[in-house]
C-alpha positions as CSV (number, residue, x, y, z in Angstrom):
1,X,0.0,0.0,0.0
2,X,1.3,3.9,-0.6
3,X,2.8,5.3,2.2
4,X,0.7,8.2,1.3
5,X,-2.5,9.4,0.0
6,X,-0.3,11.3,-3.1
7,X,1.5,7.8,-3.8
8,X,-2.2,6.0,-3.8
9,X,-3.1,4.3,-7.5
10,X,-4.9,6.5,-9.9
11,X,-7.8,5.5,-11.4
12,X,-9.1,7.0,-14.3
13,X,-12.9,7.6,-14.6
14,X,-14.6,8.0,-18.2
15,X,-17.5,10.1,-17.6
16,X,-19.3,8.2,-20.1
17,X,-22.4,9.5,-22.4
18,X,-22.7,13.2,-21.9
19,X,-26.9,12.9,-22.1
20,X,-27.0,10.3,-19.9
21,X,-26.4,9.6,-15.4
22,X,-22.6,9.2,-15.6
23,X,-21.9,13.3,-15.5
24,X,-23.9,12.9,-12.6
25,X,-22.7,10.4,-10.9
26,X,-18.5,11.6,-11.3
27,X,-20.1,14.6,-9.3
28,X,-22.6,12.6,-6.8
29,X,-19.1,10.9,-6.3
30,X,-16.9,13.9,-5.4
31,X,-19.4,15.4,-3.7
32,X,-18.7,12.9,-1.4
33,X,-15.8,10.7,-1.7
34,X,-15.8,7.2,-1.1
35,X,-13.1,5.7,1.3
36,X,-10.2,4.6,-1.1
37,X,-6.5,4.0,-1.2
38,X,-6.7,5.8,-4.4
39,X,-7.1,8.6,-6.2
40,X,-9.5,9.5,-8.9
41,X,-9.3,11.7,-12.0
42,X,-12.4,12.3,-14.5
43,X,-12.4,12.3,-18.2
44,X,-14.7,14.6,-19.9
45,X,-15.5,18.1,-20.7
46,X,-15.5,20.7,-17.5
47,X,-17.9,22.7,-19.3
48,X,-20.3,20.1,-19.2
49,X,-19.8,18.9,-15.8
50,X,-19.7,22.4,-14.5
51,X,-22.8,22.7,-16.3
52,X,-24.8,19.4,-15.0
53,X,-22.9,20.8,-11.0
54,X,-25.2,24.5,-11.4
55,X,-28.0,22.1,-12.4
56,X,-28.7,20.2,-9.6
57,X,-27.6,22.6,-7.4
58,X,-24.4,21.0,-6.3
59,X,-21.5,22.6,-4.9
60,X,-18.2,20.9,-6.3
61,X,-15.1,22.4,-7.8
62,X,-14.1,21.3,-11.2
63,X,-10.7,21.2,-11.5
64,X,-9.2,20.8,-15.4
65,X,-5.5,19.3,-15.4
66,X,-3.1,18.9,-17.4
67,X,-2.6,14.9,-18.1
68,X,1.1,15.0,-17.1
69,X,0.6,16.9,-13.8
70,X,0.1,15.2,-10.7
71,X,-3.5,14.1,-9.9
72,X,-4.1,15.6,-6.0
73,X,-5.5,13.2,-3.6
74,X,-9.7,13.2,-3.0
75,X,-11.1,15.9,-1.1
76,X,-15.2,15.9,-0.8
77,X,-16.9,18.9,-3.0
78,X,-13.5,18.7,-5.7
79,X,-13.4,16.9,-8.8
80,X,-10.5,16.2,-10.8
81,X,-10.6,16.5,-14.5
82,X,-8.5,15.7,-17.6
83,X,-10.3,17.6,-20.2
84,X,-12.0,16.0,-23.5
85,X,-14.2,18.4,-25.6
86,X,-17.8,18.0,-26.5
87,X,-18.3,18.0,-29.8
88,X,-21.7,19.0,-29.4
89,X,-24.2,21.0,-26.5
90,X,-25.2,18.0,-24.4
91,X,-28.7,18.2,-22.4
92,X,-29.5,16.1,-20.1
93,X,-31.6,12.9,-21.6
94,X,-31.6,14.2,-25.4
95,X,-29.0,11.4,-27.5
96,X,-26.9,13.4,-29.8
97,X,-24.7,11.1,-32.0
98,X,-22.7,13.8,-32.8
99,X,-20.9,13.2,-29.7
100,X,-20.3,9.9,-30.4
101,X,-16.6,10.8,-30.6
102,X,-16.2,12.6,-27.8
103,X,-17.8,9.1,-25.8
104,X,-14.2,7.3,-27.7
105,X,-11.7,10.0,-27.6
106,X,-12.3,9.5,-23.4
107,X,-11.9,5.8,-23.9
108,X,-8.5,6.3,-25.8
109,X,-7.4,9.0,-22.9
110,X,-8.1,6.5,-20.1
111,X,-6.7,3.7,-22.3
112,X,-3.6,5.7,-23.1
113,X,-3.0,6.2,-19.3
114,X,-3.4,3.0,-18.1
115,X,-1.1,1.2,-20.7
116,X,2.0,3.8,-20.4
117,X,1.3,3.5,-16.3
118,X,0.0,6.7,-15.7
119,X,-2.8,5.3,-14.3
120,X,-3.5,1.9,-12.6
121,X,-7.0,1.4,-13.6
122,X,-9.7,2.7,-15.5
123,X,-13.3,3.0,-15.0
124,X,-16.2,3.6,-17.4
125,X,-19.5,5.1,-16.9
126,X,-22.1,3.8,-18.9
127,X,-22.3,5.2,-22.9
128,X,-24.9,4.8,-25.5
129,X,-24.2,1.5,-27.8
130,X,-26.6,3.4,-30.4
131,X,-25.3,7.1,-30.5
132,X,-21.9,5.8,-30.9
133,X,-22.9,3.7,-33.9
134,X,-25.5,6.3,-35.0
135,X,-22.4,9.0,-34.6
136,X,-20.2,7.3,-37.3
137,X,-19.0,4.0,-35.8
138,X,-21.2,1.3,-37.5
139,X,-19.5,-1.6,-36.1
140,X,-19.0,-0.6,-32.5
141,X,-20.4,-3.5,-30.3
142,X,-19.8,-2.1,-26.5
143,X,-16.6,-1.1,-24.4
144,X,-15.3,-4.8,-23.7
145,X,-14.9,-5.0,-27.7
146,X,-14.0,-1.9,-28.4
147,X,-11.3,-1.8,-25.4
148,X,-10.4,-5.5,-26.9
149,X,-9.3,-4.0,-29.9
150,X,-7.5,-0.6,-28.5
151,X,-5.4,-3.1,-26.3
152,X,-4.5,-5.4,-29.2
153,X,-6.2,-8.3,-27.4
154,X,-7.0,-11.5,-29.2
155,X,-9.6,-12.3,-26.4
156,X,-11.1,-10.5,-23.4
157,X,-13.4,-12.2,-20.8
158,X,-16.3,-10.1,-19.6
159,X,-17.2,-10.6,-15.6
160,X,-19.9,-9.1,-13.5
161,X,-19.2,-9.2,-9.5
162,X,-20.8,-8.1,-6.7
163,X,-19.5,-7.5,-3.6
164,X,-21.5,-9.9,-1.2
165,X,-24.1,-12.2,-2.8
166,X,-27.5,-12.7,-1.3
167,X,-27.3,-16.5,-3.1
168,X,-25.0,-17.6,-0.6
169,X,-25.5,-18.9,2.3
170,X,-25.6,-16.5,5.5
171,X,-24.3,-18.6,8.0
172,X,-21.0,-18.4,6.4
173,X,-18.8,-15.3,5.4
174,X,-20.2,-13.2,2.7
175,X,-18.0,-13.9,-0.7
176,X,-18.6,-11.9,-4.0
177,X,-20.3,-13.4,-6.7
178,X,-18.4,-13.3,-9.5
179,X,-19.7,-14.5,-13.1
180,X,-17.8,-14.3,-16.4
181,X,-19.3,-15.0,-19.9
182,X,-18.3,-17.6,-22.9
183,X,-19.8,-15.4,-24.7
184,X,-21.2,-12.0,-24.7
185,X,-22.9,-9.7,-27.4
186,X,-24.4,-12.4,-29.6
187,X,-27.6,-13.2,-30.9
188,X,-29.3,-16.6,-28.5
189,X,-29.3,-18.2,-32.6
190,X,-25.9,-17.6,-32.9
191,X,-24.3,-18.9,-29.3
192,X,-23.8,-22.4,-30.1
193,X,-21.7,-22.3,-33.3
194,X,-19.6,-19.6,-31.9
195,X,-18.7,-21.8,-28.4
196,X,-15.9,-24.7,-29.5
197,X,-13.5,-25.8,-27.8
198,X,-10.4,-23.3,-28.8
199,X,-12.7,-20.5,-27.4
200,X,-13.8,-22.1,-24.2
201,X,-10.2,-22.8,-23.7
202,X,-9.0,-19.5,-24.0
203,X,-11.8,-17.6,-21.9
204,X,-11.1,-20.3,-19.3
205,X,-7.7,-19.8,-18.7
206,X,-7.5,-15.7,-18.8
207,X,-10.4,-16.2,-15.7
208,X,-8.1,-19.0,-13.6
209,X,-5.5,-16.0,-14.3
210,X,-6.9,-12.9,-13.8
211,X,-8.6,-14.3,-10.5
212,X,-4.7,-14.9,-9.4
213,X,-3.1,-11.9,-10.6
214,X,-5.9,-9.2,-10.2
215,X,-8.1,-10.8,-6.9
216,X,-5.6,-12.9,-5.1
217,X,-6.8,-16.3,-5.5
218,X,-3.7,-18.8,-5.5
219,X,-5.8,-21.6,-6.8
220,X,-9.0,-20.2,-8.1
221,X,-12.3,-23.2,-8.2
222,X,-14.2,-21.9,-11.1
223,X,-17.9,-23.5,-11.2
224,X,-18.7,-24.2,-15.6
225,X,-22.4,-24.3,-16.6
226,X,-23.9,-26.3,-19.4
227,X,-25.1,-24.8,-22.6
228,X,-28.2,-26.6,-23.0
229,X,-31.1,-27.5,-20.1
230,X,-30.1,-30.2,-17.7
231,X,-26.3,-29.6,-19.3
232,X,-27.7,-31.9,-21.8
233,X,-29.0,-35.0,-20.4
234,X,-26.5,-36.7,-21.4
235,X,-26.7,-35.9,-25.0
236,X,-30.7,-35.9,-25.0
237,X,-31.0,-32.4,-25.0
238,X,-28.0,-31.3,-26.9
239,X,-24.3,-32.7,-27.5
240,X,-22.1,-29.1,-27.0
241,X,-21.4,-30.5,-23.4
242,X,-20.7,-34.5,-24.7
243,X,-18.5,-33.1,-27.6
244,X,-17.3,-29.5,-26.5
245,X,-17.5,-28.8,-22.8
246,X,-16.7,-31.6,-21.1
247,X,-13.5,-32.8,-23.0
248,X,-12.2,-29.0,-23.3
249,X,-12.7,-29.1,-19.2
250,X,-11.1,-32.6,-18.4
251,X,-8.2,-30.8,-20.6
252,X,-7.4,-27.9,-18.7
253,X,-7.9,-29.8,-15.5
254,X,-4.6,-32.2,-16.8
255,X,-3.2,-28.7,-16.7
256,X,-3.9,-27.8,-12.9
257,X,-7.3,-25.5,-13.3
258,X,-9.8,-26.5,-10.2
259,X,-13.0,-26.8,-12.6
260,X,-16.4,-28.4,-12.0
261,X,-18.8,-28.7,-14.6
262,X,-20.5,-28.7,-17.0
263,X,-23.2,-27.9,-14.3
264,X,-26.9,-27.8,-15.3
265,X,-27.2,-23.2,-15.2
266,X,-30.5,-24.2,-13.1
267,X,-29.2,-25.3,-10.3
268,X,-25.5,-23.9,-10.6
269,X,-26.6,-20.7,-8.7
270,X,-27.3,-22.4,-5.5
271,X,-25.7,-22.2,-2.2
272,X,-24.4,-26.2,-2.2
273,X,-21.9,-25.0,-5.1
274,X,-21.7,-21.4,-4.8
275,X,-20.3,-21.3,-1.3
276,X,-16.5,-23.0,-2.2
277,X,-16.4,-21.4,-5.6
278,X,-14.4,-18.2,-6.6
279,X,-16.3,-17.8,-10.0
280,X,-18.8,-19.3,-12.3
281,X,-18.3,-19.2,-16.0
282,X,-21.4,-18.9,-18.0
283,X,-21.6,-20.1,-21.4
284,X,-24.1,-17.1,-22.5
285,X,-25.1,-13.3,-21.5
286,X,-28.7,-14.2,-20.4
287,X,-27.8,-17.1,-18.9
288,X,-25.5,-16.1,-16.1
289,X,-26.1,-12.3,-15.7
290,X,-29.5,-12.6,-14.5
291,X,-28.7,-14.5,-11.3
292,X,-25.9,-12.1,-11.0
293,X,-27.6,-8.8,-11.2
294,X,-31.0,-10.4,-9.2
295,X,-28.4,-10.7,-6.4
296,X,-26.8,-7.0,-6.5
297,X,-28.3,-4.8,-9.2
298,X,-26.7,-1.6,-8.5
299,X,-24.4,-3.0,-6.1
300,X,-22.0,-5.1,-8.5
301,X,-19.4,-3.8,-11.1
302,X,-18.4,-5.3,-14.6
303,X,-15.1,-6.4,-15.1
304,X,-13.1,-6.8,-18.7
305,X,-10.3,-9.6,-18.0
306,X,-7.4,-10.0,-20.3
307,X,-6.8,-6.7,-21.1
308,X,-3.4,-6.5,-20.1
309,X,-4.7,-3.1,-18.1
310,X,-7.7,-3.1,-15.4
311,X,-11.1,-2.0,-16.5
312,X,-14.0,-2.2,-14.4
313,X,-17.5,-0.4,-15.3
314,X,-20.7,-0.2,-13.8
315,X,-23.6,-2.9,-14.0
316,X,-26.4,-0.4,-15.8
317,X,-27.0,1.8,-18.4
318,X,-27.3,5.4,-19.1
319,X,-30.3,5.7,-17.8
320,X,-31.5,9.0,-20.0
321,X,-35.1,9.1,-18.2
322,X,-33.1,9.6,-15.1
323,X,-30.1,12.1,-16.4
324,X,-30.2,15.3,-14.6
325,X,-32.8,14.7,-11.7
326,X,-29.9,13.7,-9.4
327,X,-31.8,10.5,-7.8
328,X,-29.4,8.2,-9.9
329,X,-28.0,5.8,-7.9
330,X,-23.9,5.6,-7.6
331,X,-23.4,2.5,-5.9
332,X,-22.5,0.3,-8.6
333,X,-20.3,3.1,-9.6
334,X,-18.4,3.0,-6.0
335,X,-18.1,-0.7,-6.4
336,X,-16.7,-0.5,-9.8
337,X,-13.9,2.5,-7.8
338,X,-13.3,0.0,-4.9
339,X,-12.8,-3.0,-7.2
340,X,-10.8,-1.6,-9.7
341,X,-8.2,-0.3,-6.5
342,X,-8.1,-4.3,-5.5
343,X,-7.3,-5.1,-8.8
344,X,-4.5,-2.8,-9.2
345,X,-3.3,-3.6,-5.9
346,X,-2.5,-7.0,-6.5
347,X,-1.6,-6.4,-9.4
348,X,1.4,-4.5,-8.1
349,X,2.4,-7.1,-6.0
């Protein structure tokens, strides 16, 4: 840990879609910082937050910086800011595409940072998938693909964690649910031609090592769901787990990974496996993040593994119906702070 505050990791916070909550909540954030052992610098454009600050009748400081000059540590009603221009007037709740590069240029800051050590971590409030495709980007797919590509990544693993898990069983010590994805962004039609055995091989081992090198765990136990119902009934209701799963699993356990599946995804989420497992790996979005954000919406962050940098992000959306009534909720945003600074931490070790 830093010997002092001015030493702590800095974390660099995208500020996310300018119509949307995440102006709102960088300033909910400073207006009362969290307990960290780091410090925080926003990317965006002061005008804008300044702007969305007289709004909503909040009193906090915005202070632009220069990128190269030292980031101060967190003090409550100041806001630290490396500056990225709108393109265009932002109002709260109204999309305007033409920002769409403004949304990217704070990605590439933050991206920049983190790979050339500036920074230790970055952090994304939510953007607008649409706006940014709408704004000139036609094949933009999300941060965890875009960030994929900026980092020169062959593959990225996308997990959601919460901090405690109301799934698990009270009477022991609250452990975070953590869920990462086989696959992410793709059509339901689609999932089961992309999932073969090179892919399942890859995702599985960046999770066995990001759960060492960024959380910790010296010998991680990663629970694996089926594909199909029942994980297949034994070929009944589907072969992926006869033919792809289970031989790609009873591979990587010849190589030391603590895996147990292919578990049927219905009664994976249950307190007889949950409570001596680090992770689960889902083979499909909708089939793990449910669970996951029916435990801890709001209170849970999402994670891109195999970066080569840390990125965590928050577990919502923009939320445009709520942008600029200041009852948006940060939590998920301090958990995404709070485990972005564990990440780094270990990481340093």
């Amino acid at each position: 840990m830093p010997s002092t505050q001015a030493e702590a990791p800095l974390l660099a916070l995208t500020s996310g879609e300018p119509a949307g909550i995440g102006p709102e909540l960088t300033l909910a954030l400073a207006r009362r910082w969290p307990a960290l052992a780091a410090r925080v610098v926003v990317i965006g454009d002061p005008q804008l937050l300044a702007a969305r600050a007289a709004g909503l009748g909040w009193a906090v400081e915005i202070e632009p910086l220069d990128p190269a000059a030292p980031v101060p540590p967190a003090r409550d009603g100041h806001l630290p800011v490396w500056p990225v221009a709108l393109r265009r007037p932002s109002h709260p709740g109204v999309l305007d595409p033409g920002n769409a590069d403004y949304v990217l240029e704070t990605l590439d800051v933050a991206i920049a940072a983190c790979r050339d050590g500036r920074a230790a971590a970055m952090v994304t409030a939510p953007l607008h998938k649409g706006a940014v495709i709408e704004g000139g980007h036609p094949g933009f797919t999300g941060h965890t693909e875009y960030l994929r590509d900026a980092c020169g990544v062959e593959e990225v693993v996308m997990m959601l964690a919460t901090m405690t898990a109301s799934t698990i069983d009270t009477r022991r010590a609250p452990r975070p649910l953590r869920v990462a994805l086989a696959t992410t962004h793709l059509p339901l039609a689609r999932v089961a031609e992309a999932l073969d055995a090179a892919l399942l091989t890859r995702v599985t081992r960046i999770l066995a090592a990001e759960l060492t090198r960024c959380f910790g765990i010296a010998a991680p136990r990663i629970l694996v769901s089926g594909l199909n119902p029942h994980a297949g009934e034994d070929g009944h209701l589907g072969r992926e787990e006869l033919e792809i799963i289970t031989p790609t699993l009873e591979r990587l356990r010849a190589e030391g990974l603590d895996l147990v599946g292919p578990l049927p995804a219905d009664t994976l989420f249950t307190p007889r496996h949950l409570n001596d497992a680090d992770a689960v790996l889902a083979m499909y979005h909708d089939q793990g993040l449910p669970v996951l954000k029916y435990a801890g919406f709001g209170q849970a962050a999402n994670i891109t593994l195999g970066l080569g940098i840390v990125r965590t992000s928050v577990d919502h959306g923009t939320a445009l119906d709520l942008a600029g009534s200041g009852q948006a909720d940060v939590g998920s945003l301090r958990v995404a702070l709070e485990v972005a600074c564990e990440m780094a931490t270990h990481r340093s070790h």
